[in-house]
C-alpha positions in Angstrom: -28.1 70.2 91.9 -28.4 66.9 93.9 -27.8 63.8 93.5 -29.4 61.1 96.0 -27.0 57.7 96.1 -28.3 54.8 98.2 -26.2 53.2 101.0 -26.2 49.8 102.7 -29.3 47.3 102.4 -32.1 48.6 100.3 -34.1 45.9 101.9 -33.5 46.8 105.4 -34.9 50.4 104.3 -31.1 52.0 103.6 -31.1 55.7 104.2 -30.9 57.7 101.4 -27.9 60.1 101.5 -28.2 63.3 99.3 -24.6 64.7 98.0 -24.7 68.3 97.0 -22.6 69.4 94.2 -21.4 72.5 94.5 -19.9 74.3 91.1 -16.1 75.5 91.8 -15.3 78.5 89.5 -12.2 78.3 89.9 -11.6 74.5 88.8 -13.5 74.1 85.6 -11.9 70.7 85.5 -13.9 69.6 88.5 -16.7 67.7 87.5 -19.6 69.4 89.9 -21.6 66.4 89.5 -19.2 63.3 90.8 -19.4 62.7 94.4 -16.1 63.1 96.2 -16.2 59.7 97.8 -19.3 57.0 97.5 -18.6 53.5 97.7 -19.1 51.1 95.0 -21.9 49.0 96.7 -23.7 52.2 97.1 -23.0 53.4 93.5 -24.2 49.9 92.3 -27.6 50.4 94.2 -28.3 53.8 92.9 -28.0 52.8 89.5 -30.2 49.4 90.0 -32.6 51.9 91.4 -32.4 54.1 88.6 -33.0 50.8 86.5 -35.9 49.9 88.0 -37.5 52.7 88.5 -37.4 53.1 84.9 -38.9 50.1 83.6 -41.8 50.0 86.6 -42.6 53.7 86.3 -46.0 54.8 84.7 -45.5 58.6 84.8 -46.2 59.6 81.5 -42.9 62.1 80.7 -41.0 58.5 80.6 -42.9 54.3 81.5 -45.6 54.9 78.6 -44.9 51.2 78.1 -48.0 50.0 79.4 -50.0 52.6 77.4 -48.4 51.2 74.1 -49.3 47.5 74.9 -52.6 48.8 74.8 -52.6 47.2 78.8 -53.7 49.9 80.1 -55.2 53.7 78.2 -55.6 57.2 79.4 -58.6 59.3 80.9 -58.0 62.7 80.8 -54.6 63.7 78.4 -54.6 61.0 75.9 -51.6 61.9 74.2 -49.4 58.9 75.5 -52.3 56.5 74.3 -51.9 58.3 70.6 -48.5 57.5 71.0 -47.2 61.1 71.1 -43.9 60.8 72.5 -42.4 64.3 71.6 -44.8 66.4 73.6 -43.6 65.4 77.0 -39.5 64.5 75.3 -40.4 60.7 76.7 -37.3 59.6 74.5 -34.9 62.4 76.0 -36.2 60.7 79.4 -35.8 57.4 79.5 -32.3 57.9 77.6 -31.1 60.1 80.1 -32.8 57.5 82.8 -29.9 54.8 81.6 -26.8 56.3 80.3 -26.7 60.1 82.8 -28.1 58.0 86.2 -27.8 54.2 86.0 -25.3 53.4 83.5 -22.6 56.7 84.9 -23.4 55.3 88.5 -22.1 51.8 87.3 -19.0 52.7 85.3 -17.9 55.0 88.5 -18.7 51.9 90.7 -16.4 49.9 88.9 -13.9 52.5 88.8 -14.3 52.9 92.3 -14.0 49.3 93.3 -10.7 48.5 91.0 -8.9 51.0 93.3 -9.8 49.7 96.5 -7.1 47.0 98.0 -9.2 46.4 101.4 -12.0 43.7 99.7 -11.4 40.3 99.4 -10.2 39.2 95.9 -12.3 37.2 95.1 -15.3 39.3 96.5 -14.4 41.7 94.2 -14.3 39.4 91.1 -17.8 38.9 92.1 -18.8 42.6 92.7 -17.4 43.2 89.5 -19.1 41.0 87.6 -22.4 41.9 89.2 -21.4 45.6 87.9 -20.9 44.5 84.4 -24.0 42.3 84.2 -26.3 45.2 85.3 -24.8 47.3 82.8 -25.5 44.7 79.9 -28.5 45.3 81.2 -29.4 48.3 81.3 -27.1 48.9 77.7 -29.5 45.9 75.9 -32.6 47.7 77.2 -31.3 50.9 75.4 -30.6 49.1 72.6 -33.9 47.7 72.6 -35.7 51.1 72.8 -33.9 52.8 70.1 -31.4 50.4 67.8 -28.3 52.2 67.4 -27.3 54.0 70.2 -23.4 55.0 71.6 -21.6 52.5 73.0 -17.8 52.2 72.6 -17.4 56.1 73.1 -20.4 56.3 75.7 -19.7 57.5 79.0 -17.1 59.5 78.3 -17.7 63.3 79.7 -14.9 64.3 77.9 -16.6 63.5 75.0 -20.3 65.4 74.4 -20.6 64.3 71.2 -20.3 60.5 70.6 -20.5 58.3 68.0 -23.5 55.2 67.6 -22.6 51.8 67.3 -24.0 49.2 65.2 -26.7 47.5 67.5 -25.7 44.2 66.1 -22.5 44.6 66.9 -23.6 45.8 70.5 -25.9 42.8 71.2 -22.5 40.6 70.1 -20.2 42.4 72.8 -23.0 42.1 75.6 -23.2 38.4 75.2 -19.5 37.8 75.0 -19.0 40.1 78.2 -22.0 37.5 79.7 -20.3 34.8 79.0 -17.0 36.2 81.0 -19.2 37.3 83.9 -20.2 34.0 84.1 -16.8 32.5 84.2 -15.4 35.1 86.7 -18.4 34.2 89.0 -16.9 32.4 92.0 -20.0 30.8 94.0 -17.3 30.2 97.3 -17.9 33.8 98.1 -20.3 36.5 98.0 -20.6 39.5 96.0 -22.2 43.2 96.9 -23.9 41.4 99.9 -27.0 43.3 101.5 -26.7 45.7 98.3 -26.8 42.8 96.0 -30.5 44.3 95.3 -32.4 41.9 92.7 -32.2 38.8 95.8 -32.5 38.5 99.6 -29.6 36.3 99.6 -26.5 37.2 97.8 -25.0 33.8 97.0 -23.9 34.2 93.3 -25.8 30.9 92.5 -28.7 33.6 92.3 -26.4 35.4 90.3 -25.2 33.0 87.9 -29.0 32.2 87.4 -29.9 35.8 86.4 -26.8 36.0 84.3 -28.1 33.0 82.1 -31.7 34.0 82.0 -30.7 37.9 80.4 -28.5 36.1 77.7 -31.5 33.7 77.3 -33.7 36.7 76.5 -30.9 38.4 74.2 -30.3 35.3 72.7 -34.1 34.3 71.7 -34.6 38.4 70.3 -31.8 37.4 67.6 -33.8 33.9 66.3 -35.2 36.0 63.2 -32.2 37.6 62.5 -29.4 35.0 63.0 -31.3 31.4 63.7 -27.9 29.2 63.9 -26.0 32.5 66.2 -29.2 32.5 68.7 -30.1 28.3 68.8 -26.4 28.2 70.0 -26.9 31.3 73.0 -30.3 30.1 73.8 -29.5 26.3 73.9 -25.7 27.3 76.4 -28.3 29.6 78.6 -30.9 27.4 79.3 -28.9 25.0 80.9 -28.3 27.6 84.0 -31.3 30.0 83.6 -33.6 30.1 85.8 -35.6 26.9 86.3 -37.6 26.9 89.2 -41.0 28.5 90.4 -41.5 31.2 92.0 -37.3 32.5 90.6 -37.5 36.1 90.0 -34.5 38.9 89.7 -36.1 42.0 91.3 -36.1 45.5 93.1 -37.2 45.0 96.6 -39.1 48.7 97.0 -40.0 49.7 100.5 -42.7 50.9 102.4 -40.8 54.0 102.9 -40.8 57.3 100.3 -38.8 57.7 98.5 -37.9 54.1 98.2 -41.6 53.0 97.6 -42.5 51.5 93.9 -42.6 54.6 91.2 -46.0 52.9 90.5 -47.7 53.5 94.2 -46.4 57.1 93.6 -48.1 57.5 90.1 -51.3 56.0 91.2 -51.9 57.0 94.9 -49.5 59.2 96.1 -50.2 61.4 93.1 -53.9 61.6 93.8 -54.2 61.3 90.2 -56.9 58.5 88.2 -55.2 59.0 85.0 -55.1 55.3 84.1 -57.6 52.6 83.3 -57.5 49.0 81.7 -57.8 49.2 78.1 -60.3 47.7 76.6 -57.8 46.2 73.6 -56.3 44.1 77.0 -59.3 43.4 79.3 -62.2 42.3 76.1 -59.3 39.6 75.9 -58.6 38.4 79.3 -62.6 38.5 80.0 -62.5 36.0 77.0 -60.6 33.5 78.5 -62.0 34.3 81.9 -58.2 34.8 83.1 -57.8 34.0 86.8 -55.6 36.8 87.4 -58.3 39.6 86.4 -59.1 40.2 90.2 -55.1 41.1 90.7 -54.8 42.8 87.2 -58.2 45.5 87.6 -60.8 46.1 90.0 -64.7 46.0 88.6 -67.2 48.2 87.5 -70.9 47.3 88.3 -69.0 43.8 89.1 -67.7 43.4 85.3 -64.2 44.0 84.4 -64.6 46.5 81.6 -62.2 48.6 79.8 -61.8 52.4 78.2 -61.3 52.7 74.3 -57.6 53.4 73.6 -56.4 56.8 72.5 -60.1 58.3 73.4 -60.5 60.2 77.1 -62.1 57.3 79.3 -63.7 59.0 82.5 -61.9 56.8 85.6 -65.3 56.4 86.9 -66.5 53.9 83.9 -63.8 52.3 83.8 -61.3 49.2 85.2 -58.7 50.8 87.3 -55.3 49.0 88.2 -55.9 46.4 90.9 -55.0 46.9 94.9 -51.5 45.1 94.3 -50.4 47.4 92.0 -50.7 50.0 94.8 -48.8 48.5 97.1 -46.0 50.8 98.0 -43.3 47.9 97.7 -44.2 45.7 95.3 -41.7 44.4 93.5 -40.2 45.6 90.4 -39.4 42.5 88.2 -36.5 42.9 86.2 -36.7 39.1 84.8 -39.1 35.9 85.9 -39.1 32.2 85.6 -42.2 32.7 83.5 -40.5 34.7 80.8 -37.8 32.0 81.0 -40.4 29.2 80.4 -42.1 31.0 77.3 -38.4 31.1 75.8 -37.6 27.7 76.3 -41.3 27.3 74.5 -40.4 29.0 71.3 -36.8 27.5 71.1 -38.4 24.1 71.6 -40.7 25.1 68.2 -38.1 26.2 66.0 -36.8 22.8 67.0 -33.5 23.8 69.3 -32.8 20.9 72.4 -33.5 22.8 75.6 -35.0 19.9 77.2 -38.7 19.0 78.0 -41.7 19.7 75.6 -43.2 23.3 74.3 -46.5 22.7 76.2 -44.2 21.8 79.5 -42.9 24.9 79.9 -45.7 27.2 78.2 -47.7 25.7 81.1 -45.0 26.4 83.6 -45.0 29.7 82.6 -48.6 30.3 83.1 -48.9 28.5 86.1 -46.0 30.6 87.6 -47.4 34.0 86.7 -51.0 32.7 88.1 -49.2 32.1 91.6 -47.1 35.1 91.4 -50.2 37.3 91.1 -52.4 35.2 94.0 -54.2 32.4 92.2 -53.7 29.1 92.6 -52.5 25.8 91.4 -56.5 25.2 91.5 -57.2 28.5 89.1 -54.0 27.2 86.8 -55.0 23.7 86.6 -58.7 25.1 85.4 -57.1 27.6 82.9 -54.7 25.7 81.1 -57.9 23.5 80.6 -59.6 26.1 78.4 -59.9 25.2 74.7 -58.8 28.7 73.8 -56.1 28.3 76.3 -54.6 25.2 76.3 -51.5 24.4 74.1 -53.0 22.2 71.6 -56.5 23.7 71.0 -55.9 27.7 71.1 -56.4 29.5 67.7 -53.0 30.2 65.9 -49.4 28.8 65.2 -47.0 28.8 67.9 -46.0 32.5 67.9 -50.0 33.3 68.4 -50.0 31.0 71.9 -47.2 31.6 73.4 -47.5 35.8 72.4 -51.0 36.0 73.4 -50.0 34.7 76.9 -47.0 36.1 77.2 -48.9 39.6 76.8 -50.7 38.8 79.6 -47.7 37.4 82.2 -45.8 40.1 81.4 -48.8 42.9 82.5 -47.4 45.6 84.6 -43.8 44.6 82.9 -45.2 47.4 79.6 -41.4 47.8 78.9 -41.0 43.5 78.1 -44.3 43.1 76.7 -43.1 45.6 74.5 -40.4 44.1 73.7 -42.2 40.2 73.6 -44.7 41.9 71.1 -42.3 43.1 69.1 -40.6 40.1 68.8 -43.3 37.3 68.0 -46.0 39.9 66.2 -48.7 39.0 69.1 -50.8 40.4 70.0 -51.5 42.2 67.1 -52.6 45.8 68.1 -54.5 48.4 65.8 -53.3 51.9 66.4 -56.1 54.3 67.9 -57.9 56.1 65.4 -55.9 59.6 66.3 -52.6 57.8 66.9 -50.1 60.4 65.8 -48.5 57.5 63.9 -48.4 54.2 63.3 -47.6 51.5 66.0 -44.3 52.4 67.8 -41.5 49.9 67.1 -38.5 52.0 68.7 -38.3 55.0 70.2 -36.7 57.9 68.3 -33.5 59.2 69.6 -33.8 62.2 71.8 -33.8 65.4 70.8 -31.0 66.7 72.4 -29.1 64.5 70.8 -30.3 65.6 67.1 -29.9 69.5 68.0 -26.1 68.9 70.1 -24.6 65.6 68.3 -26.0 66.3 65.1 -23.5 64.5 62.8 -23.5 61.5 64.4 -27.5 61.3 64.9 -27.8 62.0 61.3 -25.3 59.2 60.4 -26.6 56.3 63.0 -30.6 57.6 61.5 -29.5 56.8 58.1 -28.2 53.9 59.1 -31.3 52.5 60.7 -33.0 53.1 58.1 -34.5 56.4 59.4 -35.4 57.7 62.5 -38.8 57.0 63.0 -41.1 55.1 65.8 -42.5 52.6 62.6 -38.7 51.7 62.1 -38.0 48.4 63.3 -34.8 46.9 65.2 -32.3 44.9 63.5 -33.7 41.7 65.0 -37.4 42.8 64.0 -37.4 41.3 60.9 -41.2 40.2 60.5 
């Protein structure tokens, strides 16, 4: 068994360094799988790695995000697009994805950087704090994916079989533990440097930004559930979130396997054409003659056109992922100033002080994600001016505008426009005719985990009111 841990700068193309693990029969007490010396930096980048990789991915065994969004569908095996997720154990995956390699690489980092006594003291308050916030991280995304999930026994290999914790209470620890990252963030000094990962500069100012946007977005996912606990996150996180254009927290992937993007190997290196723009997606961005649909899709007979979700859709028909999207390192965006903006939107509408206007910022957010994908101020200006676009003349409330737009920003982000849809109830999307259920809302728990920890995954499935991809989240209340 191997185990590949990054060292140094990602950015400057890091080598990868592979640690074999050899089993010792004669100390069943060693754990075969724990490297016997890797620093924390490097433990840190693994795991952001591991995190990013997860939430860019399209291979169908575990990033079927996209495919659920109804962003993109299937040509050949349509059984992602018909939201089968137990064929290919895509829960089993994408659990093992953040607790076994991210969120086990982050805990040992931390373990690893409390003993050492050669870096700086305040460094290390920094370093640590960058550890913790990557594991809220990657913790809210799990408890995003599936409600319930272990928490206060996780991590523990002494421990197989570990109890699931309310995801309430979760979402309450990861914002208090937020909160103390920011106040141990010391902006005098730097942090993990060259292995910071999500910035080309390391100044914690980047940092403290980041820290303020995640709480923003766990803050605005609790406004149906707890209005008066998430106006008071929202309206404290605001304040520092990110608040510029062009601000982004992201994985710098290289031009180098197997560093490259997970999406240039899914789509190129593969020498696969298993995806193509759905039609659910593409019929609505045609409508509004989106200035991003040259970055988004290439064209067929010099029309954007999409395939029929959950039915096989020959790649030759069809709209296939643009040229950018098989760039070997483009970015993988972990949070943007555009998702920022559409927040600050919807807390302006249920009438919380964030400063400036609803249309302000839901314009910012377009205009941002227009420039991000090659448009320009030009192509944004000429948008925004649409009837069905603009802020005060598109069809629906407030949670129709800012959801139907926020659907498109977030393309090739399937995990958060998951999670956006989800949250405001746009777009609306129809389950193929063949879906194998009805439209996914969670993910169910893996199955190892109902066959090994079998008391405890029967308990936290009762508790969510059963385990089933139709059951909704505790903050998914509508």
């Amino acid at each position: 068994m191997k185990k590949y841990i990054i060292y140094g700068s990602f950015a400057a193309m890091g080598i990868l360094s592979t640690v074999s693990c050899t089993k010792n029969i004669t100390d069943l007490n060693t754990n075969p799988n724990k490297p016997s010396s890797v620093s924390a930096a490097s433990l840190y980048a693994s795991a952001t790695k591991e995190m990013a990789d997860a939430i860019t991915s399209t291979n169908v065994n575990l990033g079927i995000f996209r495919l659920i969004v109804q962003q993109w569908t299937e040509t050949t095996y349509i059984d992602e697009s018909n939201y089968n997720l137990v064929t290919r154990t895509i829960p089993d995956n994408f659990w093992d994805a953040f607790y076994t390699d991210a969120l086990m690489d982050l805990k040992e980092a931390k373990t690893v950087l409390e003993a050492d006594e050669s870096t700086d003291a305040t460094v290390k308050k920094n370093m640590l704090a960058q550890i913790d916030v990557m594991s809220v991280y990657g913790t809210s995304v799990l408890v995003n994916t599936f409600g319930n999930v272990p928490y206060s026994q996780s991590l523990n290999s002494d421990n197989l079989f570990n109890k699931y914790d309310d995801a309430h209470t979760i979402y309450t620890d990861l914002i208090a533990r937020l909160d103390a990252d920011l106040a141990a963030f010391d902006e005098s000094a730097t942090g993990m440097g060259t292995s910071n990962m999500l910035f080309s500069s390391d100044e914690i100012v980047n940092w403290k930004k980041f820290t303020n946007s995640l709480k923003l977005r766990l803050g605005i996912l609790l406004a149906d559930f707890d209005p008066a606990t998430a106006q008071t996150i929202v309206t404290a996180a605001s304040a520092g979130a990110f608040d510029t254009q062009g601000e982004y927290a992201k994985f710098p992937y290289s031009t180098v396997p197997p560093n490259t993007n997970p999406l240039w190997e899914d789509l190129v290196q593969s020498g696969r054409q298993d995806f193509v723009g759905s039609n659910t997606f593409v019929d609505y961005i045609n409508s509004v003659e989106d200035p991003r649909r040259p970055y988004y899709f290439t064209t067929i007979g010099g029309i954007y056109k999409g395939g029929t979700n959950g039915v096989k859709s020959p790649y030759a028909n069809y709209s296939h992922p643009g040229e950018l999207l098989e760039q070997k390192d483009l970015p993988g965006v972990f949070i943007d100033y555009s998702e920022v903006e559409f927040i600050r939107a919807e807390a302006i509408e249920r009438g919380w002080s964030v400063g400036g206007t609803a249309i302000t910022h839901y314009n910012n957010a377009i205009t941002n994600s227009i420039l991000y994908w090659g448009g320009t101020e030009e192509d944004a200006v000429t948008y925004l001016a649409r009837t069905d676009v603009n802020y005060l003349t598109a069809d629906g409330d407030w949670k129709q505008k800012i959801g139907m737009q926020e659907w498109i920003a977030l393309y090739n982000r399937g995990f958060d426009a998951w999670t956006a849809q989800r949250h405001l109830d746009y777009p609306q999307l129809t389950p193929p005719p063949k879906a194998q259920s009805g439209y996914p809302v969670r993910f169910t728990y893996p199955i190892a985990e109902q066959n090994l920890n079998t008391t405890n995954y029967n308990e936290a499935s009762s508790a969510i009111g059963g385990d089933a991809v139709e059951t909704k989240l505790f903050w998914d209340i509508y």
